[in-house]
C-alpha positions in Angstrom: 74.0 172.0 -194.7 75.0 169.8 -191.7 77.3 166.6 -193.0 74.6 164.3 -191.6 71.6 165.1 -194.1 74.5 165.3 -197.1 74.8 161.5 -196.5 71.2 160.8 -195.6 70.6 162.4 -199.0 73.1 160.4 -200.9 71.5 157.4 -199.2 68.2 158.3 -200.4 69.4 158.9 -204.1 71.6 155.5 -204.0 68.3 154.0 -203.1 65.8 155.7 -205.8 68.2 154.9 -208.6 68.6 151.2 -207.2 64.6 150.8 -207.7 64.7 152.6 -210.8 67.3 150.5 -212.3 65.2 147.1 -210.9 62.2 148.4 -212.4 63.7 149.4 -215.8 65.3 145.7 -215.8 62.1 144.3 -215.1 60.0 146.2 -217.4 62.6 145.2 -220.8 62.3 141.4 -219.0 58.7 141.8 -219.8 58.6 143.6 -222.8 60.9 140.2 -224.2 58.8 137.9 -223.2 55.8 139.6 -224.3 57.1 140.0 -228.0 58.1 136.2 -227.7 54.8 135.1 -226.9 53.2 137.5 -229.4 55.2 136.4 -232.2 55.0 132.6 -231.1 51.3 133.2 -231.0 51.0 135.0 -234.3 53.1 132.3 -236.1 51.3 129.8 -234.8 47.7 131.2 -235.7 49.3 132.1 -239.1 50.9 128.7 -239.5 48.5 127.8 -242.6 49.3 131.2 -244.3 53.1 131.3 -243.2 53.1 128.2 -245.3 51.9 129.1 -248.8 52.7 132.8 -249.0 56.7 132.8 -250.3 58.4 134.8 -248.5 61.4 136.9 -249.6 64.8 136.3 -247.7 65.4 138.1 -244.0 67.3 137.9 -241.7 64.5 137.3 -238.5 61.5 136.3 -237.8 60.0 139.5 -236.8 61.1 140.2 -240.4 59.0 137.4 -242.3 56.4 138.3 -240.5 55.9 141.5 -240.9 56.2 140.5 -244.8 53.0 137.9 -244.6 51.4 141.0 -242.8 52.1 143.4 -245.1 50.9 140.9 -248.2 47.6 139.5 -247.0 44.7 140.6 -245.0 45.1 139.4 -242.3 41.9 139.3 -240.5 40.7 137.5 -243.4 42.7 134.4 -243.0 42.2 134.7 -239.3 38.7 134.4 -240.0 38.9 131.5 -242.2 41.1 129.6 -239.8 38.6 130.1 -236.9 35.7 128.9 -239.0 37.7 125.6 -240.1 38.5 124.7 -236.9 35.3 125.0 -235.7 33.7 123.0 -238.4 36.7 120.3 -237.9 34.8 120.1 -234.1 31.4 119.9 -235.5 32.0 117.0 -237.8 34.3 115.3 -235.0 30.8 115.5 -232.8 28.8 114.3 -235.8 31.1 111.1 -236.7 31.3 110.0 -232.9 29.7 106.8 -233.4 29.6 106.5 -237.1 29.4 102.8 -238.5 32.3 102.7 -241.1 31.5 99.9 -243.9 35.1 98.4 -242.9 35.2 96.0 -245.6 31.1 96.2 -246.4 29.9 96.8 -250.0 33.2 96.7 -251.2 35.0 100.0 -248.9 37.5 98.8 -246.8 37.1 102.4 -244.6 37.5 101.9 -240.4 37.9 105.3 -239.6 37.7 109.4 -240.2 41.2 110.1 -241.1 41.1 107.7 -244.5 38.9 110.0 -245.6 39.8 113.5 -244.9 41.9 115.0 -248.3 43.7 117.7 -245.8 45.1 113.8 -243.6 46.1 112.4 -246.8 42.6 110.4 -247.0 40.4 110.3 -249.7 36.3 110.9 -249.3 33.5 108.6 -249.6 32.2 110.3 -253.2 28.9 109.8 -254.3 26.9 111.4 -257.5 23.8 111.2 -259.1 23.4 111.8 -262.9 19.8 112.9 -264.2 17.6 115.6 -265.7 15.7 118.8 -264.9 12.8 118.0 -262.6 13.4 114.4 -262.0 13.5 114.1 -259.1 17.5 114.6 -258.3 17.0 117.8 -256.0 14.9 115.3 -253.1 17.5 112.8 -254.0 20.7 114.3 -253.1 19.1 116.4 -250.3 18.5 112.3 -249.1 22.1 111.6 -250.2 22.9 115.4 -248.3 21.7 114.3 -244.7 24.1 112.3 -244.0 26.4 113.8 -241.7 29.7 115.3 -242.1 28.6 115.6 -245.9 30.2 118.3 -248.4 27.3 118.6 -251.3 28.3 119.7 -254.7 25.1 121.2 -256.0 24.7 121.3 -260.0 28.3 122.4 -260.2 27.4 123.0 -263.9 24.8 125.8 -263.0 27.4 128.3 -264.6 26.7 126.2 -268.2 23.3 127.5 -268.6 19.7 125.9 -269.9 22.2 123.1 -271.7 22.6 119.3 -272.2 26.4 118.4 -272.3 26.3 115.7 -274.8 29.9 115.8 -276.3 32.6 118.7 -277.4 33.3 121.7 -276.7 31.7 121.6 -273.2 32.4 118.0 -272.2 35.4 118.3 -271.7 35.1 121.6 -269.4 32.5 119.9 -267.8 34.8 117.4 -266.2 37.5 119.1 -265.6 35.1 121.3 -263.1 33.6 118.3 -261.6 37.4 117.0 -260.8 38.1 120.2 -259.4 35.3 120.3 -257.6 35.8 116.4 -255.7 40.0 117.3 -255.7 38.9 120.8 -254.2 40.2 122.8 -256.0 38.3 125.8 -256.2 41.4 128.1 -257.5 40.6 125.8 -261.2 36.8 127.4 -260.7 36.7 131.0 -260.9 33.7 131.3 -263.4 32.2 129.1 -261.5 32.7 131.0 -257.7 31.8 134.2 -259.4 28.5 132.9 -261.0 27.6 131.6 -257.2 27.8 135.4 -256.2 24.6 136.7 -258.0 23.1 132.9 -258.1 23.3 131.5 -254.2 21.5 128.1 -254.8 25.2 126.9 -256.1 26.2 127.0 -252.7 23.0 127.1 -250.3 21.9 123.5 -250.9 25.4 122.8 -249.5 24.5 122.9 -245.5 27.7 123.1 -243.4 28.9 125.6 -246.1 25.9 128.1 -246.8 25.8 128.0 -242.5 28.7 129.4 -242.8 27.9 131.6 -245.6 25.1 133.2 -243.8 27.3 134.4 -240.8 30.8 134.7 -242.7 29.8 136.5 -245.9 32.9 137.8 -246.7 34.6 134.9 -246.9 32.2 132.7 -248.3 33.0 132.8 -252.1 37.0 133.1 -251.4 38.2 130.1 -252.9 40.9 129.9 -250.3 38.6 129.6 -247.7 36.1 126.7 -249.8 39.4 124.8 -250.8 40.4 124.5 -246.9 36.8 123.8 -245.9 36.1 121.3 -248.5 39.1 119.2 -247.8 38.3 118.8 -244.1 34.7 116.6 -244.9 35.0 112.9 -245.4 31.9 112.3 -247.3 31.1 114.4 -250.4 28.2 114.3 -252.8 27.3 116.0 -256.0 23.9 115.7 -258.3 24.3 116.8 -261.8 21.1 117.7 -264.8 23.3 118.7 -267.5 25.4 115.6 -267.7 24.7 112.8 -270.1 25.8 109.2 -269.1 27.8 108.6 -271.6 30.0 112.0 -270.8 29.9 111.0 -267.2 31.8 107.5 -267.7 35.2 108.9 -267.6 34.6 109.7 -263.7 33.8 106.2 -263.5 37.0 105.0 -265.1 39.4 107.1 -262.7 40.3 104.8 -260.2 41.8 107.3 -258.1 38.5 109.3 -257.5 36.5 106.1 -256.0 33.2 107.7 -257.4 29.4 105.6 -257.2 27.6 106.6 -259.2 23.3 106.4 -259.5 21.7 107.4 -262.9 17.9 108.9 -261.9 15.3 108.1 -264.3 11.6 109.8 -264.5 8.9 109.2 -267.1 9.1 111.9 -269.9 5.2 112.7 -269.0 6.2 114.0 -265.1 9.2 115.4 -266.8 7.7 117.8 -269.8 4.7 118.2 -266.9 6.7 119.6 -264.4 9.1 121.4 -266.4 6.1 123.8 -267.5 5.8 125.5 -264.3 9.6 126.7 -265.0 10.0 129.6 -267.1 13.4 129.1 -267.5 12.8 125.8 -269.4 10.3 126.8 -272.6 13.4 129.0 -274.5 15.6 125.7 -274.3 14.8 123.0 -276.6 17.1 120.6 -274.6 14.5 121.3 -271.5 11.4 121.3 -273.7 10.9 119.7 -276.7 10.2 116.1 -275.8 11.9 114.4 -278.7 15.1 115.3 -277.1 14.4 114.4 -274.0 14.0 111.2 -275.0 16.5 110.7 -277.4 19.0 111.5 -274.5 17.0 108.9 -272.3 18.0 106.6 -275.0 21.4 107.5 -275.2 21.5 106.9 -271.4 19.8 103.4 -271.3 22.4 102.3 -273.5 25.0 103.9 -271.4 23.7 102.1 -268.4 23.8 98.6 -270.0 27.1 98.8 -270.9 28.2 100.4 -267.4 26.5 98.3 -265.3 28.0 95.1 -266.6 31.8 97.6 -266.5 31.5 98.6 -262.8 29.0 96.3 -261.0 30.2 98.1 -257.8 30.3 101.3 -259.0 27.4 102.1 -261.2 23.2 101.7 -260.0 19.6 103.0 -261.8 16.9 104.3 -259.8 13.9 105.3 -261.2 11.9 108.6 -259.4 8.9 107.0 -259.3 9.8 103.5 -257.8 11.5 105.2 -255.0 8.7 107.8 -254.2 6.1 104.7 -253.7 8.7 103.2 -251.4 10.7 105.9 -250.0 12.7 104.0 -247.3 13.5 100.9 -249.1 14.7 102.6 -251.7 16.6 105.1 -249.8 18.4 102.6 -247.8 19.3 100.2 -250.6 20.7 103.3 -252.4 22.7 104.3 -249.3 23.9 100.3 -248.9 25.1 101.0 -252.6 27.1 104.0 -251.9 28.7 102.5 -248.7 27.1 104.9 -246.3 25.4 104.6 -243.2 21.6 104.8 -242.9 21.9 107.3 -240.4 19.3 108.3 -238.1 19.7 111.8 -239.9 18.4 110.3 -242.6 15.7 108.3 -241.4 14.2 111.4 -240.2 14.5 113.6 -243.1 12.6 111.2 -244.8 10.2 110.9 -242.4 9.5 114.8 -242.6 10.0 115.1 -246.4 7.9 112.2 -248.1 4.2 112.8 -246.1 2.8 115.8 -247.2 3.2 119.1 -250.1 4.7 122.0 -248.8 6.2 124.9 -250.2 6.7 126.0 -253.8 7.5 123.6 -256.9 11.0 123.4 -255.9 10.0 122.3 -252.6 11.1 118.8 -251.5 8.4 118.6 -249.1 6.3 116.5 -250.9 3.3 113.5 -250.9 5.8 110.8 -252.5 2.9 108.2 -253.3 1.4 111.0 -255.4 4.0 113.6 -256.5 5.0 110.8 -259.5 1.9 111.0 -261.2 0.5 114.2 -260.9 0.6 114.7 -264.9 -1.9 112.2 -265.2 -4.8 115.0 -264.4 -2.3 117.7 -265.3 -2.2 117.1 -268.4 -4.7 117.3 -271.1 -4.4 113.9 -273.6 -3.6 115.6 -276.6 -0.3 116.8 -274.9 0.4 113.5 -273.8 -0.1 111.6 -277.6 2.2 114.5 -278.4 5.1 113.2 -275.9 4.2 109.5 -276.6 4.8 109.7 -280.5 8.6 110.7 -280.0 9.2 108.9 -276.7 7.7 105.8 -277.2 11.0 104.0 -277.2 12.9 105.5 -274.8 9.2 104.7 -272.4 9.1 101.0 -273.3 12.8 100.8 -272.8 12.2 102.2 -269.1 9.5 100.1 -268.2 6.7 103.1 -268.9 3.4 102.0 -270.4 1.6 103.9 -272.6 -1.8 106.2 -271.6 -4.4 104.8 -274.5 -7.2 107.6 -274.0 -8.1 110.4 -272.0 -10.2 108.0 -269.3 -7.4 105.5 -269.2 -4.7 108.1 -268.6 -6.9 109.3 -265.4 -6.3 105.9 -263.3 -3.6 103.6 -264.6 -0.5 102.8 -263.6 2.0 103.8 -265.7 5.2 101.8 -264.2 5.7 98.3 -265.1 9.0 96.2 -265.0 12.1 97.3 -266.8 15.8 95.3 -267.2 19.5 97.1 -268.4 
């Protein structure tokens, strides 16, 4: 071969490996900065679980990663990550131009951050202590349009067809309602896996059954309700099974900043409306009337003795008083609990208080009328029966007495009552 295509031809290799060695270098360049932006993006995404899985000493980061990987699923937290952060944007939206009480009714509160628990803030907490079919599930869906609010529905649901009056379940019973406003939803196992076959403990809960609906798998991890409960600055809870007097203790914890509202209904609408239950006629705490009324004695002397306590802190409604005047009432019990009558609530009430719709769980109701409805419901016979054993717990909340089966058709059952 001639000498000039020899060095033409070592030229030529000279060249190829030259490339080859530039494109080698640049492909291990990218390779390193792809795994450091990878692993800087997986730590950060992973930041939450990074910090409460314990990891076991190594010697790099690759390392401890691959540990969290190999301990958790993953996806799952990614999941819940992505649905807190976009909830943390949807209340952001919703507070834009809240009106903080900033030293009204008592709250010194000027903005968000005091009151989100994952800031270091603690929540606006509200609660409403009453019965079965007294009105409480129209109340705290009220209480519940407020924006940006977490709702605690009946977080004793799990108890059963009961009246918590004293031991053994009293003190179970508060020790879930602290977990519940501290959220700590780790404390509540019995009552995350109850929620599983019975949805109403979460679905009256809006932001969180929206999320439910779409993020199923998720939904009952108490992980995930822990990290989304502590990101709402306003949380409310409405409890049936709770008897005043087992209730004070909330009131006497400083730390939890609770107001609480004790919902009265005459026994009449009560024992009217609780017979279109069938869940209520095997449980004498739902239905025998002498009961009933012995715990709305319990709780009238409660309510004396709280109200002069924790002026601030402690209010009675009655059902029917606020069903004749819907708005008033609603906005003097939101003045009460610190909160803004938002427009949110203005038009819940609006669409809720005109006319019946829907089942007799529905809170679509005639509010004027809903009340009263026992007075051509019932037959008087049945109510002599629940005046003989109420009759003091009726005059002691302002509730007159139905002489006869005419007079029970058209009088007005409400008069004046004082704690």
């Amino acid at each position: 071969m001639p000498q000039k295509y020899v060095i033409i031809g070592t030229k030529i290799s000279k060249k190829l490996s030259f490339y080859g060695l530039v494109g080698l270098t640049s492909l291990c360049i990218f390779f390193l900065l792809f795994n450091q932006r990878y692993s800087n993006y997986v730590e950060h995404r992973l930041q939450p679980v990074i910090s409460e899985v314990k990891l076991k000493p190594r010697s790099g980061k690759n390392e401890e990663l691959f540990t969290v990987f190999s301990n958790i699923n993953n996806l799952t937290y990614f999941e819940i990550q992505e649905v807190i952060d976009q909830q943390r944007r949807n209340i952001e939206i919703d507070m834009e131009e809240y009106q903080y009480p900033n030293g009204k009714f008592g709250i010194n509160v000027s903005n968000m951050n005091e009151l989100i628990m994952e800031k270091g803030g603690r929540p606006m907490r509200s609660i409403i202590i009453s019965s079965w079919r007294s009105g409480s599930t129209f109340v705290g869906d009220v209480v519940n349009a407020h924006p940006a609010n977490f709702y605690h529905y009946e977080p004793l649901l799990d108890f059963g067809i009961v009246q918590v009056r004293g031991a053994p379940l009293a003190q179970v019973a508060i020790n879930n309602i602290y977990a519940l406003f501290n959220c700590e939803y780790h404390k509540l196992n019995n009552y995350l896996n109850f929620g599983k076959t019975h949805p109403w403990v979460f679905n009256h809960n809006t932001h969180l059954w929206r999320q439910c609906t779409s993020h199923k798998k998720i939904c009952w991890n108490p992980d995930f309700v822990t990290k989304f409960c502590r990101i709402f600055p306003f949380q409310s809870m409405k409890l049936v099974r709770l008897r005043l007097k087992i209730a004070e203790a909330l009131l006497e914890d400083k730390s939890l900043g609770i107001r609480m509202v004790l919902l009265v209904r005459d026994p009449r609408g009560l024992m009217q409306s609780r017979k279109h239950r069938d869940w209520c006629p095997s449980s004498p705490d739902c239905s025998d009337p002498a009961r009933v009324c012995a715990d709305m004695i319990s709780d009238y002397e409660s309510a004396v003795r709280l109200k002069k306590k924790f002026p601030r802190h402690f209010k009675v409604i009655r059902y029917e008083d606020l069903s004749l005047d819907p708005f008033a009432h609603a906005k003097n019990l939101y003045e009460f609990y610190g909160l803004d009558f938002h427009e949110n609530v203005k038009s819940f009430l609006d669409t809720h208080t005109k006319s019946d719709l829907g089942g007799v769980s529905s809170t679509f109701r005639n509010s004027k009328a809903a009340p009263f409805h026992w007075r051509t419901d019932l037959d008087h016979e049945e109510v002599e029966e629940i005046q003989s054993v109420c009759s003091t717990a009726m005059r002691l909340w302002g509730y007159s007495l139905a002489l006869n089966e005419t007079h029970q058709k058209d009088f007005n059952p409400i008069t004046n009552y004082s704690l």
